[in-house]
N, CA, C and O atoms as CSV, one atom per row, in Angstrom:
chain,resi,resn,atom,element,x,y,z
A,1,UNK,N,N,29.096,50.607,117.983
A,1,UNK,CA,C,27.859,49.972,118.402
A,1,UNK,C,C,28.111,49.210,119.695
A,1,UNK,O,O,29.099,48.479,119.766
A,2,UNK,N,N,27.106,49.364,120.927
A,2,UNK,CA,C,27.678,49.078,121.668
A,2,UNK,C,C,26.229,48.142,122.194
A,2,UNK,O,O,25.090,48.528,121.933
A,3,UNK,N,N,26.570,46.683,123.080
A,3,UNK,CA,C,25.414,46.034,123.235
A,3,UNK,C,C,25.706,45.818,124.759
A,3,UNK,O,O,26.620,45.933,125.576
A,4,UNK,N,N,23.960,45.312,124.634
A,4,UNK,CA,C,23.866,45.038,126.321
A,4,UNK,C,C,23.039,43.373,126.221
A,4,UNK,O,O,22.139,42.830,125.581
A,5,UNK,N,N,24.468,42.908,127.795
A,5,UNK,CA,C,23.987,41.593,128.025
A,5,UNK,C,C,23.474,41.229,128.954
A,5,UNK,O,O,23.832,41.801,129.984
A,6,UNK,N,N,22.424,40.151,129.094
A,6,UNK,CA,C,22.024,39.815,130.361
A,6,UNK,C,C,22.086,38.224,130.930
A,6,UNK,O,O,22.328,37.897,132.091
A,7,UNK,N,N,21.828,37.408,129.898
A,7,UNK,CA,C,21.909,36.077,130.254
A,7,UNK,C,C,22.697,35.539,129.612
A,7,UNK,O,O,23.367,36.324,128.941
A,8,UNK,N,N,22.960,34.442,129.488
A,8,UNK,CA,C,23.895,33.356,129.228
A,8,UNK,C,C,23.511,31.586,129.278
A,8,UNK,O,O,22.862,31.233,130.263
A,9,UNK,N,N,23.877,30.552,128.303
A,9,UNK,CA,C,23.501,29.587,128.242
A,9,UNK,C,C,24.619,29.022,128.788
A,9,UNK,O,O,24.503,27.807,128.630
A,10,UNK,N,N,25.662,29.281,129.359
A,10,UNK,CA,C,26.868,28.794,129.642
A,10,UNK,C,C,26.652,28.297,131.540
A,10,UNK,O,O,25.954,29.059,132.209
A,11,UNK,N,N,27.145,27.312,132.099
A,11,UNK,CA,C,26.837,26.728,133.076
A,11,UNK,C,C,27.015,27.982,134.323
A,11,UNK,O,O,27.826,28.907,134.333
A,12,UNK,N,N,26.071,27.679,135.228
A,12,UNK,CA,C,26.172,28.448,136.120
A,12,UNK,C,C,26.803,28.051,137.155
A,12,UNK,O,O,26.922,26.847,137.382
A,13,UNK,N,N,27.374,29.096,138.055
A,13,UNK,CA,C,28.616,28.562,139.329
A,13,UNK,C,C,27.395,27.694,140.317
A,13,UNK,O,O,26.185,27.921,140.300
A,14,UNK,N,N,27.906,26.959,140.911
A,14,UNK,CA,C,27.224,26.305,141.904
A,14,UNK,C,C,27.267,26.658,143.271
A,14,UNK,O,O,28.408,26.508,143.709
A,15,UNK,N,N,26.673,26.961,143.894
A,15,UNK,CA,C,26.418,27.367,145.380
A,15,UNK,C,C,27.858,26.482,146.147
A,15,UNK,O,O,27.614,25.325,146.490
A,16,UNK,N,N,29.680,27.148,146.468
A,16,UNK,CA,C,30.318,26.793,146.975
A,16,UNK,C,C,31.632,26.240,146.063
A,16,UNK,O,O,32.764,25.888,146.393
A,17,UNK,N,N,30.736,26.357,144.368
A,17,UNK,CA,C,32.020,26.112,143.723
A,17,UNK,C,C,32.885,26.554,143.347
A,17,UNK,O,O,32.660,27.579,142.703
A,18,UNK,N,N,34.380,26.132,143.470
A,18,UNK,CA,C,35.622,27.145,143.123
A,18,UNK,C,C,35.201,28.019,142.034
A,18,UNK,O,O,34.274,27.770,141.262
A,19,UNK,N,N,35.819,28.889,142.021
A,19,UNK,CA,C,35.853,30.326,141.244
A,19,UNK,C,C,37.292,29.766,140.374
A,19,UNK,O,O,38.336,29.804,141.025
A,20,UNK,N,N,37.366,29.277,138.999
A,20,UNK,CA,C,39.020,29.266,138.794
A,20,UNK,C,C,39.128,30.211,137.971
A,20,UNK,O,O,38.209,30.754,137.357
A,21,UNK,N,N,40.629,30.525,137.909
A,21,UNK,CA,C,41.937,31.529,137.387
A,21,UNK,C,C,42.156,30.497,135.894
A,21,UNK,O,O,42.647,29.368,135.906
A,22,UNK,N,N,41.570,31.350,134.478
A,22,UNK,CA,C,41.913,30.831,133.468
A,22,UNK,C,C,43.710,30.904,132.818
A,22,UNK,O,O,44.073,32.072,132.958
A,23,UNK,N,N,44.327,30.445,132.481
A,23,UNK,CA,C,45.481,30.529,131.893
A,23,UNK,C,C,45.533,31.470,130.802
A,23,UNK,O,O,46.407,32.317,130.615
A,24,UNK,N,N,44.277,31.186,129.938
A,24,UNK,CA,C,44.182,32.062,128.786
A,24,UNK,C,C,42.903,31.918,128.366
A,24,UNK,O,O,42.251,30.960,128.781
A,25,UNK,N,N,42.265,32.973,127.354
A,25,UNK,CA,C,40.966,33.198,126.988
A,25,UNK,C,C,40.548,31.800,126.195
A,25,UNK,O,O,39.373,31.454,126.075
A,26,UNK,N,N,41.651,31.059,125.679
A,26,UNK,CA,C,41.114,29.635,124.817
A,26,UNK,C,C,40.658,28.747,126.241
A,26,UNK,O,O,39.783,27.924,125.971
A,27,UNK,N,N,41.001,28.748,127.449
A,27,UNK,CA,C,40.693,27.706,127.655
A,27,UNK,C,C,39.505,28.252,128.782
A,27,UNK,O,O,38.949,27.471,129.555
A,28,UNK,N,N,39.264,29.475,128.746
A,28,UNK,CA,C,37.554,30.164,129.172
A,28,UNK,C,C,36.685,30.044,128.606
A,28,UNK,O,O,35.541,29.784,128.981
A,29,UNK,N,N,37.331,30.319,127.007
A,29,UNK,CA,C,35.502,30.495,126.120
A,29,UNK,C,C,35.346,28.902,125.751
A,29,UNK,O,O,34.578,28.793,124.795
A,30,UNK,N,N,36.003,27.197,126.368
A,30,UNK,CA,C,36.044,25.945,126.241
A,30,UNK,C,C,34.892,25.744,127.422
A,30,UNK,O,O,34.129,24.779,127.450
A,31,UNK,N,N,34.902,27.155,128.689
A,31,UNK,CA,C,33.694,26.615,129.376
A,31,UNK,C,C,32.645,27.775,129.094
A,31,UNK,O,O,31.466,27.453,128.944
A,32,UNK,N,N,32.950,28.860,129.031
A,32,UNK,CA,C,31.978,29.942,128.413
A,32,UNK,C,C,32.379,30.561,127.311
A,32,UNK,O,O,33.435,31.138,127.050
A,33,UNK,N,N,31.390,30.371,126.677
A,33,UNK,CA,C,31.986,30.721,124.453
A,33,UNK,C,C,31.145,32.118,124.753
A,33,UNK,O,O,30.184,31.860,124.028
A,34,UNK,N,N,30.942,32.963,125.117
A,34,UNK,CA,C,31.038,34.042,125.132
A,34,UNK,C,C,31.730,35.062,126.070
A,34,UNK,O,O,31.469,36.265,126.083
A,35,UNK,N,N,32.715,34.393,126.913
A,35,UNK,CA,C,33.654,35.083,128.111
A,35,UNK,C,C,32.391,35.343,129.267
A,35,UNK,O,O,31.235,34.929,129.189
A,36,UNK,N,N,32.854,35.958,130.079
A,36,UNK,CA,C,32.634,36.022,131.548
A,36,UNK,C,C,32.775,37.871,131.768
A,36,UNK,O,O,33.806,38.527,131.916
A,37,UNK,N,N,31.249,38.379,131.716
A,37,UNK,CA,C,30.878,39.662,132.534
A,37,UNK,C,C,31.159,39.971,133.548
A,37,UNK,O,O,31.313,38.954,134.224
A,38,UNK,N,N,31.428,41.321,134.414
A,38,UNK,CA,C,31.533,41.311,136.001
A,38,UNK,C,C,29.993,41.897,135.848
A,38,UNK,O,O,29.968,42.591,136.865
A,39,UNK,N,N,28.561,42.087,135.179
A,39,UNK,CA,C,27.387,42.818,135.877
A,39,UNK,C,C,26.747,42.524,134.167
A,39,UNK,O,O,27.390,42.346,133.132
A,40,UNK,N,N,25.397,42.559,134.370
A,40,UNK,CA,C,24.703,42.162,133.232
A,40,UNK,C,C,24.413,43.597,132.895
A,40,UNK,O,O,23.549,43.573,132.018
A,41,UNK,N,N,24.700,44.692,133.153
A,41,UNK,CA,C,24.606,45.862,132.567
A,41,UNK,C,C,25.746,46.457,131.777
A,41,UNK,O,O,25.583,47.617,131.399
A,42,UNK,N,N,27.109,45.723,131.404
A,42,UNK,CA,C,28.046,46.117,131.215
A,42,UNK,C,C,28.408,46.462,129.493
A,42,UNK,O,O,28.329,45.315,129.054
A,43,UNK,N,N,28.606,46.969,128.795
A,43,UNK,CA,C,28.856,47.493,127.521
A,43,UNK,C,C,29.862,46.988,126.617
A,43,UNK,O,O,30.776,47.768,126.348
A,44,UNK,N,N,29.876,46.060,126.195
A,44,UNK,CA,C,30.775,45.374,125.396
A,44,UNK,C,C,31.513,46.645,124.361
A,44,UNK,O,O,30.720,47.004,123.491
A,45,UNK,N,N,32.626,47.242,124.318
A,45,UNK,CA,C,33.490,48.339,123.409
A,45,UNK,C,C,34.049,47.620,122.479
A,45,UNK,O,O,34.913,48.357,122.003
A,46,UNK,N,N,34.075,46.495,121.869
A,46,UNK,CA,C,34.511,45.812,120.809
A,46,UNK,C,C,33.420,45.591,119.813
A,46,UNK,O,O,33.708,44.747,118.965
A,47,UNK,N,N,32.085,46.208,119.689
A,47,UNK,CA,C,30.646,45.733,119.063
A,47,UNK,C,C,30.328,44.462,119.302
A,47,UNK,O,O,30.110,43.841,120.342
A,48,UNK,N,N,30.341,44.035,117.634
A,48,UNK,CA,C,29.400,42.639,117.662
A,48,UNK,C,C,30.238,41.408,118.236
A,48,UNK,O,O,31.443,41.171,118.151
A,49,UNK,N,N,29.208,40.707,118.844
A,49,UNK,CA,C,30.059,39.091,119.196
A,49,UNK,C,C,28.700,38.497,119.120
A,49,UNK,O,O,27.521,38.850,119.127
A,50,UNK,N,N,29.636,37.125,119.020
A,50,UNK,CA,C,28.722,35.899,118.493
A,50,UNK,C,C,27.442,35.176,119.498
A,50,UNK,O,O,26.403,34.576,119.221
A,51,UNK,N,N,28.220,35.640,120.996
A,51,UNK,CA,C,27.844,35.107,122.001
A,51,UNK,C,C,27.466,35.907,122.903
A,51,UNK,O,O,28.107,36.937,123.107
A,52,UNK,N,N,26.200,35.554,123.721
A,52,UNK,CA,C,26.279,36.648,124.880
A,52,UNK,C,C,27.432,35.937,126.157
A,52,UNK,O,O,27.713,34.746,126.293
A,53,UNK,N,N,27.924,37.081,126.950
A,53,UNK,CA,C,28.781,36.067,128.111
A,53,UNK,C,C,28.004,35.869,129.421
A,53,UNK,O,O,27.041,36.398,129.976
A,54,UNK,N,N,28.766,34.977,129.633
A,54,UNK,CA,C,28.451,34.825,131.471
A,54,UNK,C,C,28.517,35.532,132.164
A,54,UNK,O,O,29.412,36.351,131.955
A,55,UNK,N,N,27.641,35.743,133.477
A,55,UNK,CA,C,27.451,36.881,134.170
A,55,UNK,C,C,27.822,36.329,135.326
A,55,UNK,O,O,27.194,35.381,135.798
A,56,UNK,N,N,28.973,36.900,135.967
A,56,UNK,CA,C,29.115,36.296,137.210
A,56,UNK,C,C,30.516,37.293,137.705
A,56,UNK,O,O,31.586,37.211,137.103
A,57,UNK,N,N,30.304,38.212,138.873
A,57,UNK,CA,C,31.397,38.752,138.970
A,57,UNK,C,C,32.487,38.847,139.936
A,57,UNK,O,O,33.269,39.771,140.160
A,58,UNK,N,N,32.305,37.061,140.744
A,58,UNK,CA,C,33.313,36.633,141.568
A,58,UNK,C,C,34.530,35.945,140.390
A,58,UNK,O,O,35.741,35.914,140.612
A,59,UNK,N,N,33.782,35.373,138.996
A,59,UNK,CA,C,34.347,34.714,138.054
A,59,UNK,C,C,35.454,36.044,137.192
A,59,UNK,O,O,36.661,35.849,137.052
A,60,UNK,N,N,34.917,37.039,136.813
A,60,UNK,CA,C,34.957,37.804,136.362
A,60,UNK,C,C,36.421,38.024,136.706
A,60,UNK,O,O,37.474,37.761,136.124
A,61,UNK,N,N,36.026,38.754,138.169
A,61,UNK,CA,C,37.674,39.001,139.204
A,61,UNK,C,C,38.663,38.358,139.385
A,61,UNK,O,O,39.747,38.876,139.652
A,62,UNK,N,N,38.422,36.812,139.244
A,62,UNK,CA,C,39.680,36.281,139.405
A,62,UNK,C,C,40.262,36.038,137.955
A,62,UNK,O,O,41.195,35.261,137.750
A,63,UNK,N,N,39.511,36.910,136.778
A,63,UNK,CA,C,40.414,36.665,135.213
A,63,UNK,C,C,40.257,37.916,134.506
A,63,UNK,O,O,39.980,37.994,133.309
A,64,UNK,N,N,40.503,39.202,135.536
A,64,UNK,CA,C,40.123,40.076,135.170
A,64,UNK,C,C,41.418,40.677,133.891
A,64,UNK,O,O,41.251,41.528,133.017
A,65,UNK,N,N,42.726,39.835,134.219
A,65,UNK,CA,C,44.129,39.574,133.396
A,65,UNK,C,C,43.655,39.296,132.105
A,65,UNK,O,O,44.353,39.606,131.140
A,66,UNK,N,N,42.646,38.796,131.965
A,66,UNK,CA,C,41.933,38.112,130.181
A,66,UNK,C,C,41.236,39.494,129.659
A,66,UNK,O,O,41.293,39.552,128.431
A,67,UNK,N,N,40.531,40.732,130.312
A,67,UNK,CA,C,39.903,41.381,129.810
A,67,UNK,C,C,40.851,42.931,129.343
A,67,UNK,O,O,41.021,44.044,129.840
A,68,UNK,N,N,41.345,42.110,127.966
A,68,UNK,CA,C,42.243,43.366,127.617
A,68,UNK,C,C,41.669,44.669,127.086
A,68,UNK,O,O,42.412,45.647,127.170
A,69,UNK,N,N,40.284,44.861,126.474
A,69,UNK,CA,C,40.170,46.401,126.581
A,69,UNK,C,C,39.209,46.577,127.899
A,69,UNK,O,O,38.190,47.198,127.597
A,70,UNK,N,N,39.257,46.228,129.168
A,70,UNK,CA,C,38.919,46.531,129.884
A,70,UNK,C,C,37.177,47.167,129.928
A,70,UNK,O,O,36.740,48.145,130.535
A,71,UNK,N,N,36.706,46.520,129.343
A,71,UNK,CA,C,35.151,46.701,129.200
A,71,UNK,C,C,34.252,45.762,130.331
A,71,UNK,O,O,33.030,45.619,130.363
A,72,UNK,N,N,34.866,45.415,130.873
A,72,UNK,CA,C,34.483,44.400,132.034
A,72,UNK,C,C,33.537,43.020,131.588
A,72,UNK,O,O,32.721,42.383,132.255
A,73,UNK,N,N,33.984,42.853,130.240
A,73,UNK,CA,C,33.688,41.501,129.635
A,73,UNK,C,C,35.098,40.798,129.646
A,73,UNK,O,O,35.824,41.349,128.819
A,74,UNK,N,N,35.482,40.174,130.044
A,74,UNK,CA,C,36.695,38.919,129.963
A,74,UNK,C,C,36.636,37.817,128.903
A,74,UNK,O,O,35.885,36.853,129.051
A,75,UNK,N,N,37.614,37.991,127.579
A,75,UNK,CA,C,37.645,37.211,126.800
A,75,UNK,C,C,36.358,37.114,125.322
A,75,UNK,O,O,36.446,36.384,124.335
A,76,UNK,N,N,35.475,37.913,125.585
A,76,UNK,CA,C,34.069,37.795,124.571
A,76,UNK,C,C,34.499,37.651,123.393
A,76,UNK,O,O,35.621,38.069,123.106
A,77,UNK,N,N,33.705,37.036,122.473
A,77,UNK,CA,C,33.666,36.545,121.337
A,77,UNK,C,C,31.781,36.789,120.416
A,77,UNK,O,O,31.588,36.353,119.281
């Protein structure tokens, strides 16, 4: 089962604000509890999660190391 996301309640980047490099997925989903999308059309391959993620795909790129089956969701839950 495969879902599609588009929005997110998780804070949005601010016009100029750093982009940061997470250490690990615990301390991403502490600012987005559903991980970080590179495109709101993208297909989550793990099914269900709890959360939709953040859409943002300057964020995305610099933790693209967190998105281990490579579904271009980083970290989802």
């Amino acid at each position: 089962m495969a879902l599609t996301f588009s929005v997110s309640s998780a804070p949005a980047l601010a016009k100029g604000e750093k982009v940061i490099a997470y250490k690990n997925c615990t301390e991403l989903n502490k600012v987005y509890k559903g991980g970080v999308a590179q495109s709101a059309n993208v297909k989550n391959k793990g099914g269900k999660t709890k959360y939709t993620p953040f859409v943002s795909k300057e964020l995305y790129n610099k933790n693209t190391k967190l998105d281990r089956d490579k579904d271009f969701i980083a970290c989802e839950k």
